[in-house]
N, C-alpha and C positions, 0 to 999 in steps of 0.2 A: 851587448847588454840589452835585456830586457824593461823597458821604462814604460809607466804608468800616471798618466796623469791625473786629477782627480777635481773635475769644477763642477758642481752642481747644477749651475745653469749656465748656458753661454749665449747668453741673449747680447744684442748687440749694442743696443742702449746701456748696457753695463762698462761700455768704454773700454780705459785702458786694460784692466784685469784681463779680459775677455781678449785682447787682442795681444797681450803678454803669452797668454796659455798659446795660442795658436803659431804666434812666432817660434816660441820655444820647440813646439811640435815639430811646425814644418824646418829649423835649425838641424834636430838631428834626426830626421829622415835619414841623412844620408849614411848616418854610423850606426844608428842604433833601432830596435823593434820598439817602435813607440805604439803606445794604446792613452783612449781618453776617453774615461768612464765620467758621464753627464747624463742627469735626470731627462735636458731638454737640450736637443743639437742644433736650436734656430739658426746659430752663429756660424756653424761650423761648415765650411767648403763645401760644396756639394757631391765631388769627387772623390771624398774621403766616406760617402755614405755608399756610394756605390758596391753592389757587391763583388767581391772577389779585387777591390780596390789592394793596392801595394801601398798606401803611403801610410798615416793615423789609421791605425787598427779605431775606431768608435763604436763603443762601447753602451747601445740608449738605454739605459736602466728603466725597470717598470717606472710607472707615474701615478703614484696616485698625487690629485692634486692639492690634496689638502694637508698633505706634508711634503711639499717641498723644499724644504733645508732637512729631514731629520728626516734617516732613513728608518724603513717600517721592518718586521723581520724577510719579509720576502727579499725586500732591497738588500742587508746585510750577509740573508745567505747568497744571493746573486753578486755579491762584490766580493765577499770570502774567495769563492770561485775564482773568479774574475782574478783576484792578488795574486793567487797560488802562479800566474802564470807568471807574474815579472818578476825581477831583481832587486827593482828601487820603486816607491810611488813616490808621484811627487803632490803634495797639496798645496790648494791656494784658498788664500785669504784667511783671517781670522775667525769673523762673526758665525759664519752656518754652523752650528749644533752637527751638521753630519761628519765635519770633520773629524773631531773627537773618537767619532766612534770610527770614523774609518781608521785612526790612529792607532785603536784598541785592535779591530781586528790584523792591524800589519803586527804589532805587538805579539798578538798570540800567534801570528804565523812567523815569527820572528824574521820580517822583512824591513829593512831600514826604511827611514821614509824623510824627503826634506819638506818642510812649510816656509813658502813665499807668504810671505807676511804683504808685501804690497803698499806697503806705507800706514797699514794702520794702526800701528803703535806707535804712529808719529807724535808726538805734544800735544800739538792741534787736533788732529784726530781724537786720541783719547778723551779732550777737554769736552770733547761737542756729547752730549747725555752719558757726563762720562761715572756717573754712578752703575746703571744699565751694564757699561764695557767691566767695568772694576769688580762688579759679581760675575763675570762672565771669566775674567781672566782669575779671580780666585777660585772656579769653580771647573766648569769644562773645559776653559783653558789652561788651567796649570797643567793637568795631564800631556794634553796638546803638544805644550811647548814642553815640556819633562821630557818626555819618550823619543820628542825630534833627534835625529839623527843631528842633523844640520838646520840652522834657521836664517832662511834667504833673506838677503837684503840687496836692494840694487845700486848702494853706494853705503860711504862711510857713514855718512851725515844721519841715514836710517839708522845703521849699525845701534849707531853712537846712543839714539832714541828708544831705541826696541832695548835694548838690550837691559833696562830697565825691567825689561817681564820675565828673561830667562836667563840662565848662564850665561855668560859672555863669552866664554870661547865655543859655543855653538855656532854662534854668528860666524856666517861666509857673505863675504861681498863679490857678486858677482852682476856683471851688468847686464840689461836684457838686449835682447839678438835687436837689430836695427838695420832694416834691407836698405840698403842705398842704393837698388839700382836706378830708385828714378832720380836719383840726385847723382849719375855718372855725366851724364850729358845731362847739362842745363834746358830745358825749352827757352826759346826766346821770350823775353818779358812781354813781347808785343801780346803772345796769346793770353797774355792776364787782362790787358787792356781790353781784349777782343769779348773776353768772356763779363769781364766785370763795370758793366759801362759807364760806374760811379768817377773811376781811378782818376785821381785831375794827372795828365801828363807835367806839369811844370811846376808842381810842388813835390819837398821830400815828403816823403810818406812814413809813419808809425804805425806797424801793423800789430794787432791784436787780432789772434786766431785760435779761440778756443771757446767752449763753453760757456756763458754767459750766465756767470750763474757768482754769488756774492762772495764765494769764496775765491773766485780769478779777479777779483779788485778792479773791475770794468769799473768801476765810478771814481774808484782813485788815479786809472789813467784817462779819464774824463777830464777829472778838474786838473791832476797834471798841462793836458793840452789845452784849458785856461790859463794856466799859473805862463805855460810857453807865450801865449797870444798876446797876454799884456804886453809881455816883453819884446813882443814885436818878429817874435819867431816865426817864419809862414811853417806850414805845413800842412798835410792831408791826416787825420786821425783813421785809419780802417779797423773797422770790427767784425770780424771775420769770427761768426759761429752763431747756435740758436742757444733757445734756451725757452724757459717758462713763458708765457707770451705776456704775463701782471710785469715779470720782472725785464722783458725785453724793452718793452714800452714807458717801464721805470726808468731806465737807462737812456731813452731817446727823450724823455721830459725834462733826464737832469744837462742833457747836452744842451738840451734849448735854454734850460737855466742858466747854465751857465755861460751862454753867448758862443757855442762854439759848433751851430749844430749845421753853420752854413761851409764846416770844411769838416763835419765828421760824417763819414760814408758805414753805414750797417748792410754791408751786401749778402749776409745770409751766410748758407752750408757753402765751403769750399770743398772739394775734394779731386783726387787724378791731379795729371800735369796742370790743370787749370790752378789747383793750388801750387803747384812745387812754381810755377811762375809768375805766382803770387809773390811769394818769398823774396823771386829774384827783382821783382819790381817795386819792392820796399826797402825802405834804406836800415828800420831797426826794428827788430820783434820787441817789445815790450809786453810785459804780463808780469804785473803789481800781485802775484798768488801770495795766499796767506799759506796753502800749505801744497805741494808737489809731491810725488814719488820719483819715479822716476822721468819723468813730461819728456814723453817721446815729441812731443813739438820743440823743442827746444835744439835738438840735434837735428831733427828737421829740418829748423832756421839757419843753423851752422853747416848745414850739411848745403844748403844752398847759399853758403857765401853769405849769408846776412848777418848782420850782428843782436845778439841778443843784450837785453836791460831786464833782470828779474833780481828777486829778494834771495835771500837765507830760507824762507818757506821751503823753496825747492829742495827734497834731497839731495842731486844733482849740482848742487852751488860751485861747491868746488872743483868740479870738471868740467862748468862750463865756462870758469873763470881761468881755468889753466889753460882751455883752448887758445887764448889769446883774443877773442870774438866774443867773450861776454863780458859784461859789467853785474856787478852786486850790489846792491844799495839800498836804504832802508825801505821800508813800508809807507811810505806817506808817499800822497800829494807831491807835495817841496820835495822831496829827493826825488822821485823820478822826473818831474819837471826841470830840477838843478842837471840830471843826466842824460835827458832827451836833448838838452838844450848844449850838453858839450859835445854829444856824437854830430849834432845834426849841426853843430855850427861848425864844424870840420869833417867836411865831407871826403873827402879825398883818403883820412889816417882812416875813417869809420872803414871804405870800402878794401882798402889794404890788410885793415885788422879781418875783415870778413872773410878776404881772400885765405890769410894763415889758418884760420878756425875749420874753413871749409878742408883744408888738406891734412890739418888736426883728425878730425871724426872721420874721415875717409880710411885713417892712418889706423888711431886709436881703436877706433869702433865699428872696424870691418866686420863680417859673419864669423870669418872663419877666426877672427883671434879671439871673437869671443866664445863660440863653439866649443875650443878647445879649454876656456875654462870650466865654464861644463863638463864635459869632457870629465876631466882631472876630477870634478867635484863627484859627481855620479861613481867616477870609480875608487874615491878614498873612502866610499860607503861601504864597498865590498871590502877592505882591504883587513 
């Protein structure tokens, strides 16, 4: 089967979206003729631009620069083209104006087509200028989601949210591809230590590893590890990511505010085995998110034996709760502080719970079983 994917830009500051499309890509390599038609390949492998390359056929569409989300007619007839070749396209994300119309022309060549939605028809998402979103989705998103073949979600909890905009039995839940091979062999935690020279050896540690930005709740797991301190709870706070540098420095003012700035460590970009033994050198992933998609850091955490503490925001809730390795709890301050404070005061059930979760997502969330729901999904399109 011939497969087509379609992101407009794949810049890599775009985050998860951008590193969704690519996993998916390189997933079925191995069954299928994949292609990945993009305005801009910043993102995109180097070896896949090569010519006479075997793996993502890439696809770089003319540029002009002053329409990029909204194709021009040169771009429309170069994609027209371009469709005639595959079986399925698959689009991502809501927002770009170009989707629509690439929708219209799979329509007129009567080629099915799925949209990854991505989480953006999550509650929270829509609420943030969500006038903006609500003529977007009565207007060149109704067609959008009308004509979808199938519309992706990567757990129930999106399902359940989106499904609000469009038919309901369109919706397919399927999960995104997740490489564990550096989480097959553990690195030793020492090289966390080596690399991060903040890490205090003789306290537990609460790591927070993502984006630093208002809507991952860095300041409510801030006064969280206040609300611990009073109580007499040692421990290391790590924040592990960047962000805006008003809003980084917001965040290191309210530590100090709060009395807590002599055991919270902000060690910057983790990335490579330096982070996967990050993970295994923290006793619990916490991240107070108001809103998640799918948060590949999350099976990350579990993927290396750690336990995770996050909300309902995350799509993902209830399969990190199933692992046996996550916890759920409200949004505040006082809850995560009430459950930082029962993992880290029994140390021993946390690392046992970690160890089940770890063999959980190794089990659940291998390539090849998710592959194959793919797989199945791509081919009930032709059927």
């Amino acid at each position: 089967m011939n497969i087509l994917h379609f992101k407009p830009t794949m810049c890599l500051e775009e985050g998860g979206v951008v590193k969704a499309v690519l996993d998916l890509c390189m997933m079925a390599q191995e069954n299928h003729k994949i292609g990945l038609a993009t305005f801009g390949p910043s993102g995109v492998p180097e070896q896949w631009l090569e010519p006479g390359a075997t793996t993502t056929r890439v696809h770089h569409l003319s540029n002009d620069s002053k329409r990029i989300t909204t194709l021009n007619a040169e771009q429309k007839t170069q994609l027209r083209e371009i469709i005639k070749e595959y079986d399925v396209v698959h689009l991502h994300s809501m927002w770009t104006t170009a989707n629509p119309q690439v929708a219209s022309i799979c329509k007129q060549l009567g080629k099915p087509y799925v949209l990854s939605v991505h989480g953006m028809l999550d509650d929270w998402c829509i609420a943030q200028r969500k006038l903006k979103k609500v003529i977007y989705l009565k207007t060149w998103g109704r067609n959008l989601l009308r004509d979808a073949s199938v519309v992706h979600c990567t757990a129930q909890a999106e399902l359940d949210q989106a499904s609000k905009w469009f038919t309901p039995s369109k919706g397919r839940v399927v999960p995104l591809p997740f490489d564990l091979d550096e989480y097959v062999e553990m690195p030793d935690s020492e090289l966390a230590y080596e690399s991060f020279g903040g890490l205090d050896r003789g306290l537990p540690k609460v790591l927070f590893l993502s984006r630093i930005h208002y809507k991952k709740g860095v300041d409510r797991l801030i006064k969280a590890s206040a609300l611990l301190a009073e109580q007499g709870v040692k421990h290391q706070l790590v924040i592990a990511g960047t962000g805006d540098e008003p809003y980084v420095e917001e965040m290191k003012a309210l530590a100090k505010d709060q009395g807590v700035n002599g055991h919270t460590y902000f060690l910057g970009f983790a990335t490579g085995q330096a982070k996967v033994a990050l993970f295994g050198a923290c006793d619990v992933f916490a991240l107070p998110t108001s809103q998640e998609n799918f948060g590949f850091v999350f099976f990350e955490a579990l993927a290396a034996g750690t336990m995770v503490l996050t909300t309902k925001g995350t799509d993902t809730w209830p399969e990190i709760e199933q692992s046996g390795g996550g916890v759920i709890v409200e949004n505040t301050p006082q809850a995560f502080g009430e459950g930082l404070g029962q993992i880290l005061g029994d140390l021993e059930r946390c690392r046992a719970s970690g160890k089940d979760a770890r063999e959980w997502v190794h089990r659940e969330m291998s390539v090849d079983r998710v592959r194959d729901q793919y797989h199945t999904m791509y081919h009930s399109l032709l059927s």
